[in-house]
C-alpha positions, 0 to 999 in steps of 0.5 A: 615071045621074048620077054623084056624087064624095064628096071625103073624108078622115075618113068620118063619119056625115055621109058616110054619110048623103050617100051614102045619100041619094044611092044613095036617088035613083038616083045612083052614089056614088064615093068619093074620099079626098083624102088620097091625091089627086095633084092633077095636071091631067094625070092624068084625074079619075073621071067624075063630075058633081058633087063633094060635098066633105066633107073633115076638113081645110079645107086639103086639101078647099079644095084638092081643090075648086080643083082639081076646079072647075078640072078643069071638075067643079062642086063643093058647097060652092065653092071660094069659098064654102069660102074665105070660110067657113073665115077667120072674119075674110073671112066677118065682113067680108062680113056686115058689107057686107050688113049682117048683125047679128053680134057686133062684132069686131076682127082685131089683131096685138099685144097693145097693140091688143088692149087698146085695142080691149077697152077701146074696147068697153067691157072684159071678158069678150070672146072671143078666137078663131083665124080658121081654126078648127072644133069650137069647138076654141082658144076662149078666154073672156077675163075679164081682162088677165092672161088676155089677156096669157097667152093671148096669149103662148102664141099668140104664141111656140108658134103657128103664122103663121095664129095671130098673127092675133088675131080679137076678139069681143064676148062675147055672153051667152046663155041658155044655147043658141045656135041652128045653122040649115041653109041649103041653097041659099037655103032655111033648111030646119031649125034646132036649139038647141044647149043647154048649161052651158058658155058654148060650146055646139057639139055637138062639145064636149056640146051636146044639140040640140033643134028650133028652129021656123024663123020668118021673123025667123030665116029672113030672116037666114040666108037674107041670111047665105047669100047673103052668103058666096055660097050653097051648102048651109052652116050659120049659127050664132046668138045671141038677143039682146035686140034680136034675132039675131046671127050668129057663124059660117058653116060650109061643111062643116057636121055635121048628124049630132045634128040630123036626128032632132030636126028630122025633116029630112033634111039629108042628102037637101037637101044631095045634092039641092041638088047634082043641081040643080048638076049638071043645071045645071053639070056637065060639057058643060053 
């Protein structure tokens, strides 16, 4: 029996349904909470075949990953695909050497490059975003210069060294929607619109998911999107635009809680099967 490892912290529905799916197929499910994990290379991990990690904290799961790789067990999504994923920065640089449309942007240190850039792109509204950040949590639309200045001061004094990095992006205006596209090993197996009154539009923060028909302009992009940040099962977020789609964010440990029903996919069931085929050709004495 093959035998998978759920690297967690905080169960949500999405590792519910992984393990589902995963007991679903005949595969023995071990539940590890990385939050009491001593990453120790002399003390033996549980005997498993593949990893899944599905950790909250991209810290603790990016870790928790290098460590099992390390320990020779393979592990869904990479640690270098979940590396590039949670710095917005890297993964915009590896989109723009494949030549992936996406919005244009800027990483800045101080607030003199900032307004240069802004007015270099032709002034505002412009959207100022953390590098490492998920849930649409610490966006700022920014409409003007006393706006950049405030937040740009408060980031400067109260945050933390990761948040004196200033990412910069084009604000895109939307009708009204973007579009979440799931990406599972090459295959762009569903998509949803995430609608909204409120220019961000995350289901975390509200947004009501539809299904997004997946045609081949929409699939042609996120498969070059996924195979530009190294594969894996992960979760491309887009604008429609005029002159086309443009990709705003990869996410490695994607939510799909909201987009199963109205897709009729089972993300889920993709994810744990995309992870048998690591473990058939990866695992440990492969």
């Amino acid at each position: 029996m093959t035998r998978l490892a759920l690297l967690h912290s905080t169960v949500r529905a999405e590792e519910k349904l992984l393990a589902e799916a995963a007991r679903s197929r005949g595969v023995e499910v071990m539940w590890v909470d990385i939050r009491e994990a001593v990453l120790d290379p002399r003390r033996p991990l549980p005997a498993a075949d593949v990893a899944l990690e599905r950790s909250v904290s991209t810290v603790k799961g990016g870790y928790a990953a290098s460590f099992w790789e390390a320990s020779g067990i393979p592990v869904v999504n990479a640690s270098a695909v979940a590396a590039v994923c949670r710095d917005k920065f890297a993964a915009s640089l590896l989109l723009a050497g494949a030549g992936v449309p996406e919005p244009r942007f800027a990483l800045v240190f101080d607030i003199i490059r900032a307004r240069a850039v802004i007015e270099e792109w032709g002034g505002y509204p412009v959207v100022l975003k953390p590098a490492q950040g998920s849930w649409g949590r610490l966006l700022a639309k920014v409409n003007d210069d006393d706006a950049l200045e405030a937040v740009l001061e408060h980031k400067d004094v109260l945050g933390t060294p990761p948040q004196k990095a200033f990412y910069l992006q084009e604000f895109v205006r939307k009708p009204g929607r973007d579009i979440r596209a799931f990406v599972v090993d090459g295959q762009t197996i569903a998509a949803i619109f995430r609608e909204s009154s409120h220019w961000i539009t995350n289901t975390a923060r509200g947004g009501l998911a539809s299904n997004c028909p997946v045609a081949s302009d929409l699939d042609d992009i996120c498969r070059r999107t996924s195979a530009a940040v190294g594969g894996g099962a992960v979760a491309v977020d887009l604008f429609e635009t005029p002159g086309g789609f443009l990709v705003n964010e990869v996410n490695h440990t994607m939510e799909f809680r909201n987009s199963e029903a109205p897709t009729g996919v089972s993300i889920a069931g993709a994810v744990v099967d995309y992870a048998l085929r690591v473990a058939r050709e990866k695992g440990p004495g492969r």
